[in-house]
N, CA, C and O atoms as CSV, one atom per row, in Angstrom:
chain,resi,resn,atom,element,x,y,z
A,1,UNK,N,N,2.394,28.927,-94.675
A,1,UNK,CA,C,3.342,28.568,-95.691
A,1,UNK,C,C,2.670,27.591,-96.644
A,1,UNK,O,O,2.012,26.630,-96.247
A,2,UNK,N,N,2.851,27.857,-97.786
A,2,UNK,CA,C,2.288,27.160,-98.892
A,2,UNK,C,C,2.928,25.198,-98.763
A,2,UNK,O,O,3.935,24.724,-98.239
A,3,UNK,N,N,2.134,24.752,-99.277
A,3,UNK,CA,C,2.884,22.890,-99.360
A,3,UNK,C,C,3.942,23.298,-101.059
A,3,UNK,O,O,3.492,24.009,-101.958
A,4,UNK,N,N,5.302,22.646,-101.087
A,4,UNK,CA,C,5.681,22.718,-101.659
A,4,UNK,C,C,5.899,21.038,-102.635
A,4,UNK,O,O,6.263,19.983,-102.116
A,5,UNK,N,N,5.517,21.263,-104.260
A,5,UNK,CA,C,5.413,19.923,-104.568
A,5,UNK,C,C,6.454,19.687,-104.875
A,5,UNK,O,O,6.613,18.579,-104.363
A,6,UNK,N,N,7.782,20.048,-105.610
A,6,UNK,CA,C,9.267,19.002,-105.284
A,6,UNK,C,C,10.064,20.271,-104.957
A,6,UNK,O,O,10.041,21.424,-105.388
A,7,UNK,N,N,10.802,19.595,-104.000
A,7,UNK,CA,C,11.561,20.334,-103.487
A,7,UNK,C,C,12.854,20.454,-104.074
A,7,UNK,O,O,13.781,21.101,-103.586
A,8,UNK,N,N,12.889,19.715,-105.292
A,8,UNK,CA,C,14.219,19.131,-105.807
A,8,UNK,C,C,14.229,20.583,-106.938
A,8,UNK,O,O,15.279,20.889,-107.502
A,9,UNK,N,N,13.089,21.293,-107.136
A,9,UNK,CA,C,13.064,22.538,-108.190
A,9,UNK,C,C,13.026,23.839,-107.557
A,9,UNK,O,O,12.794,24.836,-108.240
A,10,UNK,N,N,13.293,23.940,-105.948
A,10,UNK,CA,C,13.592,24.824,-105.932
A,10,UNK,C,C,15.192,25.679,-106.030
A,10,UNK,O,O,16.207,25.052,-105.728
A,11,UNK,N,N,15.264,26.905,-106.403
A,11,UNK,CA,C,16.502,27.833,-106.105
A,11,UNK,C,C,16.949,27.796,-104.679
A,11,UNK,O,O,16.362,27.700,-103.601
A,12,UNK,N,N,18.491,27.930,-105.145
A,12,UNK,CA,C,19.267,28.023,-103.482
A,12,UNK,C,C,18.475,29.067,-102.643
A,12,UNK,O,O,18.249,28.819,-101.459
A,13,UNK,N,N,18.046,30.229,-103.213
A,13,UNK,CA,C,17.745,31.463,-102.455
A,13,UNK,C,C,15.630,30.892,-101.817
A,13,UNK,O,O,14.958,30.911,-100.785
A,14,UNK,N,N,15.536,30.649,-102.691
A,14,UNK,CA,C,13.846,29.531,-101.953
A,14,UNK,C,C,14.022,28.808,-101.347
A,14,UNK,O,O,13.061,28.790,-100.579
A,15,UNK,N,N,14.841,27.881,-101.034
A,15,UNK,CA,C,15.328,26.912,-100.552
A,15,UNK,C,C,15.675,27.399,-98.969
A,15,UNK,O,O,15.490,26.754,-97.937
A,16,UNK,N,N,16.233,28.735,-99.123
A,16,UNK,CA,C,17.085,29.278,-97.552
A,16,UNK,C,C,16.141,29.696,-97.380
A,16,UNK,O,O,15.713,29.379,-96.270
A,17,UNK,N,N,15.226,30.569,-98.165
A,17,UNK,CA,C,13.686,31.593,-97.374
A,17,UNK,C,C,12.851,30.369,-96.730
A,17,UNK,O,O,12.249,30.616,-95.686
A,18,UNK,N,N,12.766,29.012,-97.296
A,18,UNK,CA,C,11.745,28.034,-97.052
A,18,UNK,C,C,12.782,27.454,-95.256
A,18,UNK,O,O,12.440,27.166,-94.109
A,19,UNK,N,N,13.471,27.508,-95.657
A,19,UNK,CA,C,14.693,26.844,-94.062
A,19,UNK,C,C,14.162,27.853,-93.181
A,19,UNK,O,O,13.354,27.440,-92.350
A,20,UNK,N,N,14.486,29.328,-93.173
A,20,UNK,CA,C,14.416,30.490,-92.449
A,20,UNK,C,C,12.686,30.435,-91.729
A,20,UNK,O,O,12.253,30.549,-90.583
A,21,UNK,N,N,12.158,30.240,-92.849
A,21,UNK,CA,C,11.031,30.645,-92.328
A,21,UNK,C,C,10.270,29.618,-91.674
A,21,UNK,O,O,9.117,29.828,-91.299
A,22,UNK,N,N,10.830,28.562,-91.525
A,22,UNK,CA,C,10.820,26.925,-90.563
A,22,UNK,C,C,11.067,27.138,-89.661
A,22,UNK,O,O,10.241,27.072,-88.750
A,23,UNK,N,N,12.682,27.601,-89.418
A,23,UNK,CA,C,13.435,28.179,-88.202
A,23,UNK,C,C,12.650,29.377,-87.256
A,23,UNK,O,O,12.525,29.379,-86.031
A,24,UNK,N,N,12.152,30.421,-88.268
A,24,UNK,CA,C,11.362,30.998,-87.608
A,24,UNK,C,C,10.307,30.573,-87.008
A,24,UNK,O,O,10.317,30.799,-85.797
A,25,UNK,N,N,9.181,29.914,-87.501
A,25,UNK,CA,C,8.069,28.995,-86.858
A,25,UNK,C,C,8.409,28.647,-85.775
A,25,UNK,O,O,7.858,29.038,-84.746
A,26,UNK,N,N,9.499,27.748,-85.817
A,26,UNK,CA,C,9.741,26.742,-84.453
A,26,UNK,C,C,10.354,27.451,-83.183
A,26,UNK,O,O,10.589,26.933,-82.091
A,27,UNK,N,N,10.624,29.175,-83.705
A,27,UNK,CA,C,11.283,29.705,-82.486
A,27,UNK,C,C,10.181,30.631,-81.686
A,27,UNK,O,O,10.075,30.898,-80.489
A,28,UNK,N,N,9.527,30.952,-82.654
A,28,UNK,CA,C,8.265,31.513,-82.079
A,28,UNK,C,C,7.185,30.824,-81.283
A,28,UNK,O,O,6.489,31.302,-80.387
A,29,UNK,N,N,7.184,29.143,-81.980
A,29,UNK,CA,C,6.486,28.279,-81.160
A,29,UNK,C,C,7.232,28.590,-79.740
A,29,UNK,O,O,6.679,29.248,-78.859
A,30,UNK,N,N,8.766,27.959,-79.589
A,30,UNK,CA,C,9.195,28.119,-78.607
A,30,UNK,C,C,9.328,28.780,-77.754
A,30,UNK,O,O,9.608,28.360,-76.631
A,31,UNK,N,N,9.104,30.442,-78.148
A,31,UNK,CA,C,9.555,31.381,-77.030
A,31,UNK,C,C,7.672,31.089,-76.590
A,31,UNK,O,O,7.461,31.102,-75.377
A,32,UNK,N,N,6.641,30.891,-77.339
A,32,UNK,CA,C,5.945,30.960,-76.973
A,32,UNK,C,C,4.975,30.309,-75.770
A,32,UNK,O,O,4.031,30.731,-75.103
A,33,UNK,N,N,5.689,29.111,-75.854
A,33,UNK,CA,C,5.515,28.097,-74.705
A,33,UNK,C,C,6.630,28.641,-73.428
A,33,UNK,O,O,6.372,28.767,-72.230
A,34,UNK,N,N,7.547,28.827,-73.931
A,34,UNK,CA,C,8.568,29.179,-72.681
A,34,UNK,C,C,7.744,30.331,-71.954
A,34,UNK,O,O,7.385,30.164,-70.789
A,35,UNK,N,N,7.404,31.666,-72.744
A,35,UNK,CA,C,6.550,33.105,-71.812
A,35,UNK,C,C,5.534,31.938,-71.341
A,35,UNK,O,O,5.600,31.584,-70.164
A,36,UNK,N,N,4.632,31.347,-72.170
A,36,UNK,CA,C,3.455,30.946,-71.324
A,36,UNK,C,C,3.859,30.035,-69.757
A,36,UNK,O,O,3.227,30.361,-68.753
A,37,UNK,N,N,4.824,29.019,-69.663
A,37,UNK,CA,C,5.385,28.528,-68.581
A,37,UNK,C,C,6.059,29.409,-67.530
A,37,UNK,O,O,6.232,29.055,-66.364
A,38,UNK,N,N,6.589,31.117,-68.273
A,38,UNK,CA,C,6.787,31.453,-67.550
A,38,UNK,C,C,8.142,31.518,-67.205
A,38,UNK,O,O,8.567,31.920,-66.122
A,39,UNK,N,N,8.843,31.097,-68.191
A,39,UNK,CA,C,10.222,31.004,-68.273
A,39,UNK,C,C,10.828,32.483,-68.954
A,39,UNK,O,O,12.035,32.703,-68.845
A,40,UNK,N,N,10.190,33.199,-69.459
A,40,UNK,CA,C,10.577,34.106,-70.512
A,40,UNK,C,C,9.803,35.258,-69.754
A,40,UNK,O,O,8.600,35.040,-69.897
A,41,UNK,N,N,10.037,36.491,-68.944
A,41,UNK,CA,C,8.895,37.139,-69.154
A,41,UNK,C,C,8.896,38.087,-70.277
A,41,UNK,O,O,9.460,38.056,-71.371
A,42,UNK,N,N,8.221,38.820,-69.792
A,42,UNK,CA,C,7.143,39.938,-71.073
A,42,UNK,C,C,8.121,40.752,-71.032
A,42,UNK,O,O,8.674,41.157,-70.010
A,43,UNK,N,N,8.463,41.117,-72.500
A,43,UNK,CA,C,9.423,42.000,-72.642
A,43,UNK,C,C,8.985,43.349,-71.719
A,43,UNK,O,O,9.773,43.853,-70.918
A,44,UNK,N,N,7.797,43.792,-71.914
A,44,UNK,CA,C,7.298,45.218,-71.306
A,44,UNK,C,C,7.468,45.062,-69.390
A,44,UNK,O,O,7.554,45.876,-68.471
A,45,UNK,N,N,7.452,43.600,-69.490
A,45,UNK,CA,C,7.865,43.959,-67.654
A,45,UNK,C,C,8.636,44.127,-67.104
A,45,UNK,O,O,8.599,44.379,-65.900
A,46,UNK,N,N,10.155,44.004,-68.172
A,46,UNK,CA,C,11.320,44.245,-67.614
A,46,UNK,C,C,11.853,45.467,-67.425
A,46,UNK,O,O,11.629,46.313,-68.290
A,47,UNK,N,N,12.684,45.824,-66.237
A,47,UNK,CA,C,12.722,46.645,-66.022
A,47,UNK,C,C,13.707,47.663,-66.463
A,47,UNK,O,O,14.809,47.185,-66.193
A,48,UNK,N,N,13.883,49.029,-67.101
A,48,UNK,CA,C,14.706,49.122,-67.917
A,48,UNK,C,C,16.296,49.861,-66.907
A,48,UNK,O,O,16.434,50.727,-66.043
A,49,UNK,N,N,17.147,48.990,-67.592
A,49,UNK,CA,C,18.654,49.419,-66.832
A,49,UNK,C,C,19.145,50.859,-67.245
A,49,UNK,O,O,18.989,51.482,-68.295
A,50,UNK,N,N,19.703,51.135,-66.231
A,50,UNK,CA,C,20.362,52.817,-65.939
A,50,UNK,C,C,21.291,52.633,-67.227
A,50,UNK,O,O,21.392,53.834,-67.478
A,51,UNK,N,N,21.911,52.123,-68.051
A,51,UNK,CA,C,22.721,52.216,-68.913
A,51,UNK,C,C,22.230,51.535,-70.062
A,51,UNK,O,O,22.736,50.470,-70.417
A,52,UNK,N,N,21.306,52.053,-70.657
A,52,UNK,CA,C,20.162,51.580,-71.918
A,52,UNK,C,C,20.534,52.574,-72.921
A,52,UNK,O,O,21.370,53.451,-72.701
A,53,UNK,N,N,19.906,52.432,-74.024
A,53,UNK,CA,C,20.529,53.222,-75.621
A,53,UNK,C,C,19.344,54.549,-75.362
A,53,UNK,O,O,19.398,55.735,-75.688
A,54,UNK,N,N,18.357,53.805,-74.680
A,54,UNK,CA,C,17.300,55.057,-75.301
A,54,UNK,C,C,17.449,56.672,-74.497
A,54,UNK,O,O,17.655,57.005,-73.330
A,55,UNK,N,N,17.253,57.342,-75.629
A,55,UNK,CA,C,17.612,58.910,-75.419
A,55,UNK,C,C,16.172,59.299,-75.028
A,55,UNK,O,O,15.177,58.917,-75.644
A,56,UNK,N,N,16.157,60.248,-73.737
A,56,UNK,CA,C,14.897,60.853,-73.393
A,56,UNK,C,C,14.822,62.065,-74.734
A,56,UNK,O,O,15.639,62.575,-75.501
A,57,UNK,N,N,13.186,62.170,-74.462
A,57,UNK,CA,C,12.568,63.146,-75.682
A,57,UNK,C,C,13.710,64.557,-75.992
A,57,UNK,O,O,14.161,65.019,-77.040
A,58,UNK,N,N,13.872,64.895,-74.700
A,58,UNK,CA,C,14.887,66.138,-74.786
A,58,UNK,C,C,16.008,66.145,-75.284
A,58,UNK,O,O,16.490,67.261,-75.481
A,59,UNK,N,N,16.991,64.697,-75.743
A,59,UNK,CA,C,18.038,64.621,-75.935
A,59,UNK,C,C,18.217,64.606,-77.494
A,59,UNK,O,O,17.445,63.858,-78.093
A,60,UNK,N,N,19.262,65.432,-78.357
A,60,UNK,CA,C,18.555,64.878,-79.777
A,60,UNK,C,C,19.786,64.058,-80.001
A,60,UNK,O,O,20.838,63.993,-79.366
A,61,UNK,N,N,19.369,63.458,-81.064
A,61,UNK,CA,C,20.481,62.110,-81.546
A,61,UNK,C,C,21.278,62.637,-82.242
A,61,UNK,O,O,20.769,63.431,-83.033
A,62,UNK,N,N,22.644,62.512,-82.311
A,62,UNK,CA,C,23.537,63.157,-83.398
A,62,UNK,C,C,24.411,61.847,-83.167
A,62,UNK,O,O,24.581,61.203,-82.132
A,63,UNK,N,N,25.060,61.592,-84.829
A,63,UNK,CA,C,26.092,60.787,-85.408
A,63,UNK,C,C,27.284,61.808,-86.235
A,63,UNK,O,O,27.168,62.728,-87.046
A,64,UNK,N,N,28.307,61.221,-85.667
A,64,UNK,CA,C,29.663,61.748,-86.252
A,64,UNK,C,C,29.874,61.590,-87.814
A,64,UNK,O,O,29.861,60.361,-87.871
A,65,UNK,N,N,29.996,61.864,-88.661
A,65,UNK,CA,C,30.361,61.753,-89.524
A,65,UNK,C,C,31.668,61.649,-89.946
A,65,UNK,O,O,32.652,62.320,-89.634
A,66,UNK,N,N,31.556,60.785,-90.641
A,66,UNK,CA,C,33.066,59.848,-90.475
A,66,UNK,C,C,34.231,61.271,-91.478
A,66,UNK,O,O,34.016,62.084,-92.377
A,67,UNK,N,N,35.736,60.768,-90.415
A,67,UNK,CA,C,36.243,61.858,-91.270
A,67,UNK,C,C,37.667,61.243,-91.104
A,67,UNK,O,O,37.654,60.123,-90.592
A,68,UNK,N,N,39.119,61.835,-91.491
A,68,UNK,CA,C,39.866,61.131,-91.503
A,68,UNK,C,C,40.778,60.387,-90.072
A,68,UNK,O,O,41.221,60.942,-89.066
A,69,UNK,N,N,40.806,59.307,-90.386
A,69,UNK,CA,C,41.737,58.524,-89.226
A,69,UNK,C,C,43.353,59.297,-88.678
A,69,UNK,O,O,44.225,59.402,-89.540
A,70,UNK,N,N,43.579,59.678,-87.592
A,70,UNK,CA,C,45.108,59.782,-87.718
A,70,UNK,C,C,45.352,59.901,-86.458
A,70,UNK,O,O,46.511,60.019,-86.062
């Protein structure tokens, strides 16, 4: 992230990307110390539950298309 020289000139919308992307830093620090301690594991080691979204290769995806309420 760039050093910003007054902060008093930036836009509301720079202002939230510059917050966000702070927030982000410090959560990534965090999860990152937490996996390394060992508190967090590895997403890939968990094990995946019998009632998960993902569709095997064979299944194809279909969405309803919305039609009237009654």
């Amino acid at each position: 992230m760039d050093a910003i020289d007054n902060v008093a000139e930036l836009s509301p919308t720079d202002r939230r990307r510059e917050v966000a992307a702070l927030l982000a830093q410090g959560v990534a620090r965090w999860r990152k110390r937490e996996k390394a301690a060992g508190f967090i594991p590895a997403l890939d080691s968990l094990p995946a539950p019998e009632n998960r979204l993902e569709l095997s290769g064979e299944s194809p995806l279909s969405v309803p298309t919305a039609g009237p309420r009654g």
